[in-house]
PASEDO-959019 format. One record per residue (C-alpha): z, x, y; residue in one letter; residue number from 1. Coordinates in steps of 0.5 Angstrom, whole numbers, plus 2048, in hexadecimal, padded with zeros to 3 digits. Layout:
% PASEDO-959019
   zz   xx   yy  r    k
    Z    X    Y  A  NUM
...
END
This chain:
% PASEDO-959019
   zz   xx   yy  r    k
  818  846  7ED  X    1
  811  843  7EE  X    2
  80B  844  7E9  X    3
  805  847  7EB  X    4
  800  842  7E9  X    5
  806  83C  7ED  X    6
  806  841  7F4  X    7
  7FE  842  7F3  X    8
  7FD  83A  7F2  X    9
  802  839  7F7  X   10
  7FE  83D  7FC  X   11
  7F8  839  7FB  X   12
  7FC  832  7FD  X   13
  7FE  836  803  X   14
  7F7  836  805  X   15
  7F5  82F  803  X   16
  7FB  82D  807  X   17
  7F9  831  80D  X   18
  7F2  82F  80C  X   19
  7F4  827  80B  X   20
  7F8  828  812  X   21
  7F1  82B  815  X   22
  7EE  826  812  X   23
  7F2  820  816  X   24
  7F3  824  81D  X   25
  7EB  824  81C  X   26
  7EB  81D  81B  X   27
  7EF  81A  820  X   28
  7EB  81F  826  X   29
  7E6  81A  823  X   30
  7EA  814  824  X   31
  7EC  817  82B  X   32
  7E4  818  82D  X   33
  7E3  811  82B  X   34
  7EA  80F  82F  X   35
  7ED  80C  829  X   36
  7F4  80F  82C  X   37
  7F8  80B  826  X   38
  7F3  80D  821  X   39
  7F4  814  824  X   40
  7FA  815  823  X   41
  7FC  813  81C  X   42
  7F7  817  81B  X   43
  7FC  81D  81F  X   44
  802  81B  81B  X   45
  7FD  81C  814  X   46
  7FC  822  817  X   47
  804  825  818  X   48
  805  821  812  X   49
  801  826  80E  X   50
  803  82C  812  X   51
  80B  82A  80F  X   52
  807  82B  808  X   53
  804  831  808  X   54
  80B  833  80B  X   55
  810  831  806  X   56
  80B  834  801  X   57
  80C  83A  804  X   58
  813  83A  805  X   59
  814  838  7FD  X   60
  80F  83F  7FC  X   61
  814  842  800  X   62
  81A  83F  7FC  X   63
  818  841  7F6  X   64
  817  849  7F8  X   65
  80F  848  7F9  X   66
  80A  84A  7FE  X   67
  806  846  802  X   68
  7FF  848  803  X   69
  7FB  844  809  X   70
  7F4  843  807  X   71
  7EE  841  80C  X   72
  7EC  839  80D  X   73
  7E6  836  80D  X   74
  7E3  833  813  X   75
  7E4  82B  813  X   76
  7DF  827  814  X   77
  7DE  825  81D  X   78
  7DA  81E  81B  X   79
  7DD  819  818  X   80
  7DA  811  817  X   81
  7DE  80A  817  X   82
  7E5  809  819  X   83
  7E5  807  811  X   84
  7E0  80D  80E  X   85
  7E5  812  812  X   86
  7EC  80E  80E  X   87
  7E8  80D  807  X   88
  7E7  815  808  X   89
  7EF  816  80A  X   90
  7EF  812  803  X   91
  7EB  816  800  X   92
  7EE  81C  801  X   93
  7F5  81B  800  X   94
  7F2  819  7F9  X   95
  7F0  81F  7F9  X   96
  7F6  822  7FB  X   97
  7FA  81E  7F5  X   98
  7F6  822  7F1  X   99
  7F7  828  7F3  X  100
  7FF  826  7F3  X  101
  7FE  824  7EC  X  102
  7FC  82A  7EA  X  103
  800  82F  7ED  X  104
  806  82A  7E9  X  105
  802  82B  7E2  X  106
  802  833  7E3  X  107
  80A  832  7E5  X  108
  80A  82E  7DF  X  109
  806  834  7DB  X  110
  80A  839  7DE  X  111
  811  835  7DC  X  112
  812  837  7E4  X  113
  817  831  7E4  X  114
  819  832  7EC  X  115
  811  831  7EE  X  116
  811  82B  7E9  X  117
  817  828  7EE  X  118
  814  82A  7F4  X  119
  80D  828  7F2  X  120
  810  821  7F0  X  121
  811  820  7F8  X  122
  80A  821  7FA  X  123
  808  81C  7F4  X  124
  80C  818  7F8  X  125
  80A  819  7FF  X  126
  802  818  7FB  X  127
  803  811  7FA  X  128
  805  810  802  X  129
  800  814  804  X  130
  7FA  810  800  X  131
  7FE  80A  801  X  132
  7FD  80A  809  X  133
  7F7  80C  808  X  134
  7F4  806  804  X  135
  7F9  801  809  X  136
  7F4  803  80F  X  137
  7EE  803  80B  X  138
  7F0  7FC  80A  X  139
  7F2  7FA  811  X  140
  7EB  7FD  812  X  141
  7E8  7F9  80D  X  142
  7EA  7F2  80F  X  143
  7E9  7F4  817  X  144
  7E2  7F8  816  X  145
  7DE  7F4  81B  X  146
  7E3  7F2  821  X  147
  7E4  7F7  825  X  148
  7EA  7F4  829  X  149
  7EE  7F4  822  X  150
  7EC  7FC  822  X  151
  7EF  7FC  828  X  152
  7F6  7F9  826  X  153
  7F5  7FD  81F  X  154
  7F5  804  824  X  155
  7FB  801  828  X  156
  7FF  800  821  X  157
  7FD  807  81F  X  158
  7FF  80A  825  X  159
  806  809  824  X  160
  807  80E  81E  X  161
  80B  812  81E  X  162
  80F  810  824  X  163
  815  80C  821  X  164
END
């Protein structure tokens, strides 16, 4: 059976992997808007990614005899700079999310729930994945800043995720 404190701080991941999923669709109807299709669509995987998280935590709850409570989403922005300022803020905010993953494994590791602990170390893990495409775009942005055509092959290279 799942704690109370676990099964309310799990909850609250639901909805940051929801909002994370929110975020990212938004963010990928801004490269659509800019037609940047590749861009576009990594993004759109980002977004089924995030939505699978917010799904195996609700599953776990479920598992452990627990009840999942949906909670309301904040709007996500509409607007967003750069192709490299929106990808520093993906970096950002999977930063983030680590964080929040940490701390719901402190409070398994205080709640000497050792099943939450093994469940968590898979989202540690997944983390590292996330900041690490996140800082490999943001690269790739970096060395092509100001020549349009290598955005171009970037946006092609991208469009491929997820589809092999």
């Amino acid at each position: 059976m799942i704690s109370q404190a676990m099964q309310d701080a799990i909850n609250e991941q639901i909805k940051n992997e929801f909002y994370s999923a929110y975020l990212y669709l938004a963010m990928s109807a801004h490269f659509e808007e800019a037609n940047l299709g590749g861009f576009a669509t990594w993004l759109r995987v980002q977004f089924q990614e995030e939505q699978g998280h917010a799904l195996k935590f609700m599953d776990y709850v479920y598992e452990r005899g627990g009840a999942v409570k949906l909670q309301a989403l904040a709007q996500p922005p509409a607007k967003f700079g750069t192709h490299l300022e929106v990808f520093q803020q993906v970096l950002e905010h999977e930063q983030k999310v680590t964080g929040l993953i940490h701390k719901l494994y402190e409070l398994a590791l205080k709640e000497n729930d050792y099943a939450s602990q093994i469940m968590l170390q898979w989202f540690i893990n997944e983390q590292v994945e996330e900041e690490k495409n996140a800082t490999d775009i943001i690269a790739d942005l970096k060395l092509i800043e100001a020549k349009g055509t290598a955005v171009l092959m970037l946006d092609h290279e991208l469009g491929h995720r997820g589809k092999g």
